[in-house]
C-alpha positions in Angstrom: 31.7 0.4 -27.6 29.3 -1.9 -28.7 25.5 -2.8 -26.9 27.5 -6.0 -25.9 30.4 -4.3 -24.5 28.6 -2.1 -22.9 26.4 -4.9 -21.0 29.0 -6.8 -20.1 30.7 -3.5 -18.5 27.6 -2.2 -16.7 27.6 -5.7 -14.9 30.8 -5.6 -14.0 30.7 -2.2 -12.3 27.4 -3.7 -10.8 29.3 -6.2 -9.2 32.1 -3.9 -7.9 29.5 -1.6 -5.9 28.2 -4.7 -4.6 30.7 -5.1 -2.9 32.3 -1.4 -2.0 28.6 -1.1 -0.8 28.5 -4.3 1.4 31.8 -3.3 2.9 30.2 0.1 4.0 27.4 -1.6 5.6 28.9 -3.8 7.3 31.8 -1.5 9.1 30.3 1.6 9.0 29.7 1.5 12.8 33.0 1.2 13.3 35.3 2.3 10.3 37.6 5.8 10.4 34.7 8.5 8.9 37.7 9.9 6.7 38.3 6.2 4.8 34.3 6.0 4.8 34.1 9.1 2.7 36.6 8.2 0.7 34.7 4.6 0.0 31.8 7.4 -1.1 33.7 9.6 -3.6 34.8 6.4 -4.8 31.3 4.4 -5.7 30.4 8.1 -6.9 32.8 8.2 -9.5 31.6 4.3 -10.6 28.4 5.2 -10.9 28.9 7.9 -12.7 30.9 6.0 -15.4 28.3 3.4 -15.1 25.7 5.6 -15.9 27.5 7.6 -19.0 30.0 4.8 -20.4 32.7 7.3 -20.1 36.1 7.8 -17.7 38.7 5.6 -17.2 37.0 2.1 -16.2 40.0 0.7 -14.6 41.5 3.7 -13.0 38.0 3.7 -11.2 38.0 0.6 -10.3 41.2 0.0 -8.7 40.3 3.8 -6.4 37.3 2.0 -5.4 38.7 -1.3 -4.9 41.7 0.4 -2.5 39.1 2.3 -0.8 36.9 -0.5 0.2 39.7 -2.5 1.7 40.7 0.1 3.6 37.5 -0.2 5.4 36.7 -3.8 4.8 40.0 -5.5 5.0 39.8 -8.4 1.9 42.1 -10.2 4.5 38.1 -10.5 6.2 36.5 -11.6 4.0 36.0 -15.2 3.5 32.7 -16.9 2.1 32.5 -18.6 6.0 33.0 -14.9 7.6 30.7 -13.2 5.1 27.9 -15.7 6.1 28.5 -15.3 9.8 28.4 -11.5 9.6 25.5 -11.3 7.7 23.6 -14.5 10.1 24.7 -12.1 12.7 23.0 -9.2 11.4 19.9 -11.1 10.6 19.8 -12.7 14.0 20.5 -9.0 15.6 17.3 -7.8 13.4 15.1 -10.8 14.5 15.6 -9.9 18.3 15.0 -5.5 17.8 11.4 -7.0 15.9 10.5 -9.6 18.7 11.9 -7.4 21.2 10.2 -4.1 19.6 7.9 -4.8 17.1 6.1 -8.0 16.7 6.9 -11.4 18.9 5.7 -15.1 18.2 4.3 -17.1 20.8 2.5 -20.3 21.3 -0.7 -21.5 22.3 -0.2 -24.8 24.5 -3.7 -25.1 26.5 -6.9 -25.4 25.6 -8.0 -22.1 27.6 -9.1 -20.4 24.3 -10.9 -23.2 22.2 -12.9 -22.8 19.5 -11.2 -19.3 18.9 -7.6 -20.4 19.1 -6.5 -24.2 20.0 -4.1 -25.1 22.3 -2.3 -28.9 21.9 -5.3 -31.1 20.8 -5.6 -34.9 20.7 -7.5 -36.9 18.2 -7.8 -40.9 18.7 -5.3 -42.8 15.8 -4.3 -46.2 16.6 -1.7 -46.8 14.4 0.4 -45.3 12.2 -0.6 -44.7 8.5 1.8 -44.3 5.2 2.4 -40.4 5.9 3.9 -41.3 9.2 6.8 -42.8 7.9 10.1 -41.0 8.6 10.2 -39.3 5.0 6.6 -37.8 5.2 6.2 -37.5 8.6 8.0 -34.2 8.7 6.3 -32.5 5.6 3.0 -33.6 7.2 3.8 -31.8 10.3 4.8 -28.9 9.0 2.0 -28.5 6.2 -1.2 -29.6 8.9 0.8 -29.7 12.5 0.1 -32.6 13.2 2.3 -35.6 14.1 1.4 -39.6 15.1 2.8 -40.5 18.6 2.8 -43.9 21.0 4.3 -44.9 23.8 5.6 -48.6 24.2 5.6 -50.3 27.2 9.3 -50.7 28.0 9.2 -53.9 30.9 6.1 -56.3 30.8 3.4 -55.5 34.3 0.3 -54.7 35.8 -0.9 -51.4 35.6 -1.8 -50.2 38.9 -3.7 -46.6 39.8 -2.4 -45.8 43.0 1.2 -46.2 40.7 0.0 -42.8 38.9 1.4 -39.3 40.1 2.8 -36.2 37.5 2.0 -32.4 38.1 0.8 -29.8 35.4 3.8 -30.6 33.1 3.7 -34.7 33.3 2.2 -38.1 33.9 4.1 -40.7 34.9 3.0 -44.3 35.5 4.9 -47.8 36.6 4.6 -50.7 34.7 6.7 -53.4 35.3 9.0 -51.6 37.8 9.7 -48.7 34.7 8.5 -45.2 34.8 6.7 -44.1 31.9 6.1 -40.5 31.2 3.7 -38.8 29.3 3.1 -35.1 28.4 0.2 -33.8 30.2 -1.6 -33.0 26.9 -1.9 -36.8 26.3 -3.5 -37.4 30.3 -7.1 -37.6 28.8 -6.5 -39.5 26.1 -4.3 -42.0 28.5 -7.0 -42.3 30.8 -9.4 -43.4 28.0 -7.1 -46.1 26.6 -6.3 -47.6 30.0 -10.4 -47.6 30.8 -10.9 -49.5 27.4 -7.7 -51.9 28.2 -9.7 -52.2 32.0 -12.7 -53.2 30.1 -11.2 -55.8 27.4 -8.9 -57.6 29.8 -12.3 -57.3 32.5 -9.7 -56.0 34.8 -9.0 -52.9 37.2 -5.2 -53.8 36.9 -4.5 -54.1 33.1 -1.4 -56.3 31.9 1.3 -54.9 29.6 3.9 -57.2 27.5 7.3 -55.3 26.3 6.5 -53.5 23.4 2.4 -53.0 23.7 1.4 -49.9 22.9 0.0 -47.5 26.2 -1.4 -44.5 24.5 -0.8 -43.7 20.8 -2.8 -40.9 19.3 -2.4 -38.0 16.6 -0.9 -34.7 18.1 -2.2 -31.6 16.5 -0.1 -28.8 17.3 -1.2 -25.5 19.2 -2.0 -22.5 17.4 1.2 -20.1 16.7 0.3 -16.4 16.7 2.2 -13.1 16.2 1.4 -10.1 19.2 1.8 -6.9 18.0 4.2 -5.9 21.2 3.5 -1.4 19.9 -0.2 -1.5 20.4 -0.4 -0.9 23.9 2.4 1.5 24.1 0.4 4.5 22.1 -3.3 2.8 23.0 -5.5 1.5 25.4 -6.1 -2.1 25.5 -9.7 -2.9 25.0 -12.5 -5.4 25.5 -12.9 -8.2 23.3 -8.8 -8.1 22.9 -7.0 -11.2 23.0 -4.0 -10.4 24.6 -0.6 -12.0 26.2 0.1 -11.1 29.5 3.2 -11.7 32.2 2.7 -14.0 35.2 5.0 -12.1 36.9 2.8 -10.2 39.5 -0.3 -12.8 40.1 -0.4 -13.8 43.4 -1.8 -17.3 43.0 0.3 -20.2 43.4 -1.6 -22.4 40.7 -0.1 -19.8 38.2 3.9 -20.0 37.6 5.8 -16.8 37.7 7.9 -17.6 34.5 5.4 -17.5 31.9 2.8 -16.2 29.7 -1.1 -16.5 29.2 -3.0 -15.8 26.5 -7.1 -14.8 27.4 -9.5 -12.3 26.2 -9.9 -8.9 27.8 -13.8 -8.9 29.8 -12.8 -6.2 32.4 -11.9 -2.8 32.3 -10.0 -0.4 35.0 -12.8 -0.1 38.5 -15.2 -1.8 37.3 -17.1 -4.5 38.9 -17.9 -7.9 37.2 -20.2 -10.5 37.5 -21.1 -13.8 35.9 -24.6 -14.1 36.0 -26.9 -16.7 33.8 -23.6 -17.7 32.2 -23.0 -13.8 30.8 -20.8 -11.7 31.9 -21.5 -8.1 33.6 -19.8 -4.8 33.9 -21.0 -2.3 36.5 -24.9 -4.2 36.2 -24.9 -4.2 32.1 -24.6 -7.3 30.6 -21.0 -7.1 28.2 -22.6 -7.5 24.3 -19.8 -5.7 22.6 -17.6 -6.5 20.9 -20.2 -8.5 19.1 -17.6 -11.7 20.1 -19.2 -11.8 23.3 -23.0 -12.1 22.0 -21.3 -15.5 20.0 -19.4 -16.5 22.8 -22.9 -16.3 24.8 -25.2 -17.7 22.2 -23.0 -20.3 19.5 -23.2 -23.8 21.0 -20.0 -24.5 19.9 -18.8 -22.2 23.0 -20.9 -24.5 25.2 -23.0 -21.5 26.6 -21.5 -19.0 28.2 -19.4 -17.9 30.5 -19.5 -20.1 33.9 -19.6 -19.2 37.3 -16.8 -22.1 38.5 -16.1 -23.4 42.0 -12.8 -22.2 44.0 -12.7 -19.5 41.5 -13.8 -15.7 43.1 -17.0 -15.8 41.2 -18.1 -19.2 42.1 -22.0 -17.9 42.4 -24.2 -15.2 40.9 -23.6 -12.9 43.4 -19.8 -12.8 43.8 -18.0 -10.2 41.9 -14.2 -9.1 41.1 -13.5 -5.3 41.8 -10.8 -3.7 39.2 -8.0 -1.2 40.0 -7.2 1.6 38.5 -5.0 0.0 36.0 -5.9 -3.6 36.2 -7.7 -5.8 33.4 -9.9 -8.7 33.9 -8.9 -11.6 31.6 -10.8 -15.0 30.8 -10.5 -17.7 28.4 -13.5 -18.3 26.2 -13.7 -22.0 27.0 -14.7 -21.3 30.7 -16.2 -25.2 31.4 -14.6 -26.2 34.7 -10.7 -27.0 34.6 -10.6 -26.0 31.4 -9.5 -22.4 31.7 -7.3 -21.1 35.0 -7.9 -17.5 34.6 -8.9 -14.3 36.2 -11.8 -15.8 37.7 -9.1 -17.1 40.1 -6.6 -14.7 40.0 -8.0 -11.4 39.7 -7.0 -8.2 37.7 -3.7 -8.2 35.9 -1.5 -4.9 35.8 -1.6 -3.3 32.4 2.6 -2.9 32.4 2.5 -7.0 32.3 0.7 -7.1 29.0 2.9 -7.8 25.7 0.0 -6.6 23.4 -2.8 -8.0 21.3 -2.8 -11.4 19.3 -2.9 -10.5 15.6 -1.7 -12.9 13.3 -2.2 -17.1 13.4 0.8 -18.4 11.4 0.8 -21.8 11.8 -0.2 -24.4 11.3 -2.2 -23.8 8.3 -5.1 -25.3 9.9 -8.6 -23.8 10.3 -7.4 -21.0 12.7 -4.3 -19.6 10.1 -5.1 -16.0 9.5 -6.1 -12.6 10.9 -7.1 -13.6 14.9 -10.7 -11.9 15.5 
């Protein structure tokens, strides 16, 4: 046999234990153990003649072919049905990792800003040429972010008393016509209604069909990867960033069906304080991690920790006692409003945690990396 022949023949035998192997695989779980080691014997003797160029090639291949639709009935297996099976199985290895392994979650607040961004706004009052609907999409999934306006739909008066909404939503009348608005535009919304106020020299701003309310560039939360085994052979530790369950806080500003994302300042019993915007353990002011000293010192983290009103360290003196197993979380943008955390709530259980923040993988912004 020539070098030619004997390519052409090693590909072909290839191609066969492709697909004796692919039947094992994928009824394995649930094929007779005697047709399974028969399906064995069978890509055995294949290989073998693969590997020396002797035997008889077709006697071998017909055994292996008879053996593999014992297991894997060819009756089974159209394109359509191999794709679904093997979707199947990807899909059923995606859920063991998230459920397991490693999970993705979002960042939607600002709570943790400069470290990790939630939903950020910056001012745009049109659209440009990469927000048409060919760019627009490469755009947002290169940088995250994304144009968006709202019209007015009927022609009115804007009128405050007309505004209501909750944590999720703003809606405003115009004309007789809601108009809703995520709540990450409310800012933003306020600001162009205050400049409309001032151009038309008017507390109750007119709106034709069509005129833009609010328009603005969306820039998409942070998207990060918690490793979910951490905690289950470690202890968490200060300075972690970490997801937790809202499950057991008893507050009723926090929803019961989701998650939050803060870094770890409090440890099981002990006692801390916010005093001159630093935080304290026990009467020692918290310097490690060395993220702590930045967040204290960089501007950029506007100075500290804060002492907020409402909250259960509103002054210098107030402190929040730990449990045996509970952990103190904060976000590190702890201006008023701006993070609602456990200076409100208190300690959270350690079985609530998912595990630590590791990975930021999208969007490939200033933030995409290793999370520190």
């Amino acid at each position: 046999m020539n070098y030619f022949a004997k390519r052409k023949l090693k590909k072909q035998l290839k191609e066969y234990l492709h697909m004796a192997r692919h039947a094992r695989h994928m009824r394995e779980d649930i094929a007779d153990a005697a047709d399974l080691e028969a399906l064995t014997l069978a890509e055995a003797a294949v290989v073998e003649i693969q590997k020396t160029g002797q035997g008889d090639v077709e006697a071998a291949v017909q055994t292996l072919e008879k053996k593999a639709n014992k297991v894997y009935p060819f009756a089974r297996k159209t394109p359509m049905m191999e794709w679904t099976e093997t979707i199947i199985v990807a899909l059923g290895a995606a859920m063991a990792i998230r459920a397991f392994f490693f999970q993705p979650f979002k960042i939607p607040t600002g709570s943790m800003q400069p470290t990790l961004n939630g939903i950020t706004i910056e001012a745009q009052a049109e659209s440009t040429i990469f927000d048409n609907p060919l760019a627009k999409f490469p755009k947002w999934l290169i940088t995250g972010s994304s144009y968006k306006e709202v019209r007015a739909k009927a022609s009115g008066k804007f009128m405050e008393q007309n505004v209501r909404g909750d944590r999720d939503k703003v809606i405003i009348t115009i004309g007789g016509v809601d108009h809703k608005f995520p709540s990450y535009l409310r800012d933003e919304l306020q600001r162009q209604i205050r400049e409309r106020c001032e151009q038309q020299r008017t507390n109750e701003p007119y709106y034709n069909k069509g005129d833009i309310i609010v328009s603005a560039k969306v820039i998409a939360g942070d998207h990060i990867l918690v490793n979910k085994m951490k905690y289950n052979w470690m202890k968490p530790e200060r300075g972690d960033i970490s997801v937790f369950d809202t499950r057991n806080i008893a507050d009723p500003r926090v929803r019961k069906d989701t998650f939050y994302i803060k870094r770890m300042v409090g440890l099981p019993n002990e006692k801390i304080q916010i005093q001159h915007r630093r935080l304290v353990a026990d009467g020692e002011i918290v310097s490690e991690p060395p993220m702590f000293e930045t967040i204290a010192t960089d501007p950029k983290y506007s100075g500290g920790h804060a002492t907020t009103a409402g909250s259960r360290l509103e002054t210098a003196e107030d402190f929040i006692q730990l449990g045996d197993d509970e952990y103190l979380m904060m976000g590190d943008n702890t201006r008023p409003n701006m993070s609602l955390d456990g200076r409100f709530f208190g300690g959270v259980p350690r079985e609530d945690f998912q595990g630590p923040a590791i990975f930021v993988y999208w969007p490939f912004r200033e933030h995409w990396g290793v999370v520190r």
